[in-house]
N, C-alpha and C positions, 0 to 999 in steps of 0.2 A: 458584666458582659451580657448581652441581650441575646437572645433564644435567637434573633437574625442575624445578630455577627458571630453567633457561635456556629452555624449553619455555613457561614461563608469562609469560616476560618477550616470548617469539616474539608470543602469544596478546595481549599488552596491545597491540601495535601495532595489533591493528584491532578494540580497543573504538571508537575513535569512529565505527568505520561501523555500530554496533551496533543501529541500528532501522533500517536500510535495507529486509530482507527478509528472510524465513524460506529463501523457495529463488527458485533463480535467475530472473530477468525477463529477456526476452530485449525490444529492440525494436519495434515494429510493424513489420509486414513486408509487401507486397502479395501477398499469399498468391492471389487472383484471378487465374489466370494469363492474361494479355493483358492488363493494366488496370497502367497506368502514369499517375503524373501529368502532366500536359503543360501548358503554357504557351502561351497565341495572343493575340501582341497583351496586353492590361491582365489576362485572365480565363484559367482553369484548367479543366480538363475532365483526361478518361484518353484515351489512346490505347492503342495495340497494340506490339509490338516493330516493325513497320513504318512507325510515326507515323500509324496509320490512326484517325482520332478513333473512339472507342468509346462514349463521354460526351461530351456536347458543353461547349466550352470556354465556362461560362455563371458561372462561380461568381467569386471575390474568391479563395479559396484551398482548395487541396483537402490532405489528404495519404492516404497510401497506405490501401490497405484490409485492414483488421484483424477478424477473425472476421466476414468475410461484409459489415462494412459501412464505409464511408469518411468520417470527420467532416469536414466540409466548411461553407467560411464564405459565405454570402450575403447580401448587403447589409449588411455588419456583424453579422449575428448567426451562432452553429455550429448544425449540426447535421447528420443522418446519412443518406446514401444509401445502395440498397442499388448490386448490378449492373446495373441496370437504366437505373440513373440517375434514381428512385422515391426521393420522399424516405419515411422510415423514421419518421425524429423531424425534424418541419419545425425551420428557425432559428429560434430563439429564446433561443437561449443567448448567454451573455457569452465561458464557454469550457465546454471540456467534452473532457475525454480520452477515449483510445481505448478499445475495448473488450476489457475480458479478464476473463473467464467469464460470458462475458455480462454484464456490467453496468460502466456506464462514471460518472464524477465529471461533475457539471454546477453551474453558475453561474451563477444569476442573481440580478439585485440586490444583487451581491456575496456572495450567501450562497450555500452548496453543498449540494447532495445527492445519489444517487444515481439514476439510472436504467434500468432493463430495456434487450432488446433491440428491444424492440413500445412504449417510449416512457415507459413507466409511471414514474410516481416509486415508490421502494421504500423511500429514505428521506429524509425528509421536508425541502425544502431550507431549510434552515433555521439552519445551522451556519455558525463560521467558517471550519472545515476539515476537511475529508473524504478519508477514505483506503479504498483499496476494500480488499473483504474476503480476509479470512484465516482461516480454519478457522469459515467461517461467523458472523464478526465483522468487524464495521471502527471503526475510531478516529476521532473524530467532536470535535472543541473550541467550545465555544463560552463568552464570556467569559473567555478564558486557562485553561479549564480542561479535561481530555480524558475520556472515558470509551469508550463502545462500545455499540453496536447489533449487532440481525442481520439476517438478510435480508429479514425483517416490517418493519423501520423500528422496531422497537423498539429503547428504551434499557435494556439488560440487564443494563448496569455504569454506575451514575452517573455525571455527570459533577463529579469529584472530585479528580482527580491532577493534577499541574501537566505531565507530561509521562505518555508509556503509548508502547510501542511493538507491534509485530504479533505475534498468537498465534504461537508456532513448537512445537508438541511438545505444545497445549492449556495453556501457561505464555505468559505475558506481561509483558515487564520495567514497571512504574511507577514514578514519581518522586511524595516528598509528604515536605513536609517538606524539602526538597532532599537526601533519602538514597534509593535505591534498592532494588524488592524485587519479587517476583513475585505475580500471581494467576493463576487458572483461570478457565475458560471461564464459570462463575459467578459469579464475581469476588469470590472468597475469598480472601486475601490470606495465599498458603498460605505466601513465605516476604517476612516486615514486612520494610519499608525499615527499612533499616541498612547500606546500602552507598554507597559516591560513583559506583562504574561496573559497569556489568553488560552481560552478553553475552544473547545470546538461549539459548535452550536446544538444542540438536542430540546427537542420540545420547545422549539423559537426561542429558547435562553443559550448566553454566553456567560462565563464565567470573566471577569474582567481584572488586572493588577495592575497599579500604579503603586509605588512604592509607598507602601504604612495604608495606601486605601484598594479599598474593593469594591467592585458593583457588580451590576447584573445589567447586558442588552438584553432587549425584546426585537424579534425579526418582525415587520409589517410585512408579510408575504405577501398582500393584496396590493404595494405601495411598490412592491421591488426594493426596499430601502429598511433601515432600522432607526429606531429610536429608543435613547434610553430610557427605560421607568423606574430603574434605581439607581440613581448617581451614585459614582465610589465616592466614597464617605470615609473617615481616619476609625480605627477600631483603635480605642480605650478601653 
């Protein structure tokens, strides 16, 4: 086996995490310094490093504070406080994730949509699954099918694929047809499925699987389009 298909054989081991992310997601963190969660008795409030309540222990469940604000559950429903212990976005949610770049996933009636940090819907909840945005898009399913909005709540890329994962590089891998292929940010389907597994894009390369072969795209960024410069090849 040669030093290049041993390298591509390296690279197949983490096709199956291949729509996780384009770059790295760190946890929520209590970024608030002196604002910790605390426990009193059945209910949850913040305290300080000296157990000094800060927030008073009132809520059903809190977790830590993530860009200025902490989602926090009340009487069965989420929603957002700021430091103050001011709610932001009253409970009313079923669930609703943390905040990162400002806009967090919410849940109600079982459908999702997006939210600001001042409460607003951005996109419209309406969906069976909502993924926050990436390169000023997010991946949105409804009916088993996926497509893409932007930060209007617009649907920019139908919804048409049986799978899509996150912009990385202004490409984005989809599935149709059960083969794999890319589009753009307009959702030009700059390279057709014909593949069974694809990597996200990084450094204008794709990782690419056809069953017993592999290759490698190159993105022409100045062209809008790609071309391949390693064809999959059979690895012996």
């Amino acid at each position: 086996m040669t030093k290049h298909q041993l390298l591509l054989l390296l690279h197949l081991l983490f096709l199956p995490c291949l729509f996780i992310s384009c770059s790295k997601r760190s946890l929520p963190q209590s970024e608030s310094v002196g604002f910790y969660p605390y426990r009193q008795g059945e209910y949850w409030g913040f305290c300080d490093r000296k157990k000094q309540i800060r927030i008073p222990c009132r809520y059903d469940y809190v977790e830590p504070f993530c860009e200025g604000l902490a989602k926090v559950n009340y009487k069965g429903k989420w929603g957002f406080i700021d430091r103050q212990g001011q709610w932001v976005v009253p409970p009313q949610y079923e669930l609703v994730s943390s905040f990162k770049d400002v806009y967090a996933v919410v849940t109600l009636n079982k459908l999702r949509g997006i939210i600001d940090r001042t409460g607003k819907v951005v996109v419209p909840i309406q969906y069976e699954t909502v993924e926050l945005f990436y390169e000023g898009r997010a991946r949105v399913s409804r009916n088993g099918l996926w497509g893409f909005v932007d930060t209007q709540g617009k649907e920019v890329i139908p919804l048409i694929y049986e799978e899509v994962g996150p912009f990385c590089e202004s490409m984005a891998p989809i599935r149709r047809k059960g083969l794999y292929g890319f589009i753009n940010l307009k959702g030009k389907e700059v390279i057709p499925p014909q593949y069974d597994e694809v990597d996200l894009f990084r450094e204008g390369l794709a990782l690419v699987k056809k069953i017993y072969l592999l290759g490698l795209y190159q993105q022409k960024r100045e062209m809008g389009h790609s071309a391949t410069i390693r064809p999959c090849r059979q690895l012996s």
